[in-house]
Structures are given as structure tokens and as C-alpha cells.
N, C-alpha and C positions, 0 to 999 in steps of 0.2 A: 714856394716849395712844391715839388711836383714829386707822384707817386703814383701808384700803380690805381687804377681807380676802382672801387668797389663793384664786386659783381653783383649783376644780378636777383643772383641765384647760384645757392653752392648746394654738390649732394653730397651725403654721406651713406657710403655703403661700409655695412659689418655683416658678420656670420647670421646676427640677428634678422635683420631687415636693410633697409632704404629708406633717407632721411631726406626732403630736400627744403632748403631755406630758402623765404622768397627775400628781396630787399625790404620787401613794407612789413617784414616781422612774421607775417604765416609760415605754419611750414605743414607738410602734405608727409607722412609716412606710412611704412608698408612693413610688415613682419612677413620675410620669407614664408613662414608656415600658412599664412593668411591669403598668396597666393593664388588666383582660379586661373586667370588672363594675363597675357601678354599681346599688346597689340603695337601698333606703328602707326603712327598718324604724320602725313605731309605737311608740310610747313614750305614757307618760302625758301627759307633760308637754314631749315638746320632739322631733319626730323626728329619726332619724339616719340621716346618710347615709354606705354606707359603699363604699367603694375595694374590692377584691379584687384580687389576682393570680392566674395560674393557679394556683396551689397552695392555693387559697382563703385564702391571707396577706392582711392588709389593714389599715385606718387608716379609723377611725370619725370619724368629725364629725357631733357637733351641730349641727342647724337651725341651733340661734341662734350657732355658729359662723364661720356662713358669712359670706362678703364678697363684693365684688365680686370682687375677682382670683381665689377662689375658684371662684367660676362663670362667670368668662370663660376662665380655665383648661379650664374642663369642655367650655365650649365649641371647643376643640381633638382632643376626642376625634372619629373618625369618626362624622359623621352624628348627634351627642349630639342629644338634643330639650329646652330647656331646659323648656318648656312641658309637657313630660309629668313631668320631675322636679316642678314648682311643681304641679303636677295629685295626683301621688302625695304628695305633703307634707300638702298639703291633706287627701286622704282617710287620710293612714296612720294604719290601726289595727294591731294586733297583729298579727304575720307581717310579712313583705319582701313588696315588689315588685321586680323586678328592672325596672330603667329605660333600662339600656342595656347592651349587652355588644359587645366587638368583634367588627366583621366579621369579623377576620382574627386569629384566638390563634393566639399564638407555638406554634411547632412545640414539641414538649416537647424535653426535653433526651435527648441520647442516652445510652446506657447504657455508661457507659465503665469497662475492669478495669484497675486498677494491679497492678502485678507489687508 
């Protein structure tokens, strides 16, 4: 019996966030709101772009992951440049580019003691 063989890695994008599965059962996700960075990291064969939060937490995707609702999403963050991401895709080699980062990071959290 032959069929389509299981990926990798699938992502899930909603209005929410970005979800992505790996095969060995992890999965890495990101809440839109949670947002700081957008970067581009080179790869051999397929760049990745990846989400960060301020705690440098984040959800990688694949170039060839991408969709439209993906990057019209992206297009929501302040000020995103899509054309500097498609600019950094193009040239990614080895190392990140950071392609976007918020104006405005979340205050951090305050340091709070429990009794």
C-alpha cells in the first residue's frame, strides 16, 4: 500500500497564534499578541522564519510552510515590511536577520513574592 508519507512537521496558523508539530510529538507555539521578533534564519535548503517572544520563546516555520494567511497575518504586526521579509528569504544565508521587531515590547512582568 503506498501513500502520501508523513510530514515532518505541520503548522497551524489562526487569528490566535501559530502552532507547529514536530513528528516526535513536540509542538512550539506562538500567540500573535505575544509577538516581539521576526527573524530569518539560512538554512541549506529551505529558510526559516522564526516568531520570538520576549523571553526568546518562539515557533519556527518553514519557507516552504508558509501561506497566504500566514503572511497576511504578518501583515498585522506594526509597521511589518513584507518586502524586507521576501528580500531576507532570498538572500538567507547562515546566521539570522532580524526583520522586524515591535515598536512597543511588553513591559516585563513584575516580580511578584508569594507568602
Amino acid at each position: 500500500m503506498h501513500g502520501n508519507p508523513v510530514p515532518d512537521s505541520y503548522v497551524y496558523v489562526t487569528e490566535e497564534g501559530v502552532t507547529r508539530h514536530y513528528a516526535d510529538g513536540s509542538v512550539e507555539a506562538l500567540a500573535w499578541e505575544d509577538v516581539v521578533e521576526v527573524r530569518v534564519e539560512g538554512v541549506t535548503d529551505d529558510a526559516l522564519i522564526v516568531l520570538l517572544d520576549r523571553n526568546g520563546e518562539g515557533c519556527v516555520v518553514p519557507q516552504s510552510a508558509t501561506d497566504a494567511t500566514f503572511l497576511a497575518r504578518l501583515r498585522y504586526l506594526p509597521d511589518f515590511d513584507l518586502d524586507r521579509l521576501d528580500a531576507a528569504i532570498r538572500s538567507a544565508r547562515e546566521g539570522h536577520v532580524v526583520v522586524w521587531r515591535s515598536p512597543d515590547p511588553p513591559a516585563p512582568l513584575p516580580d511578584l513574592e508569594y507568602d
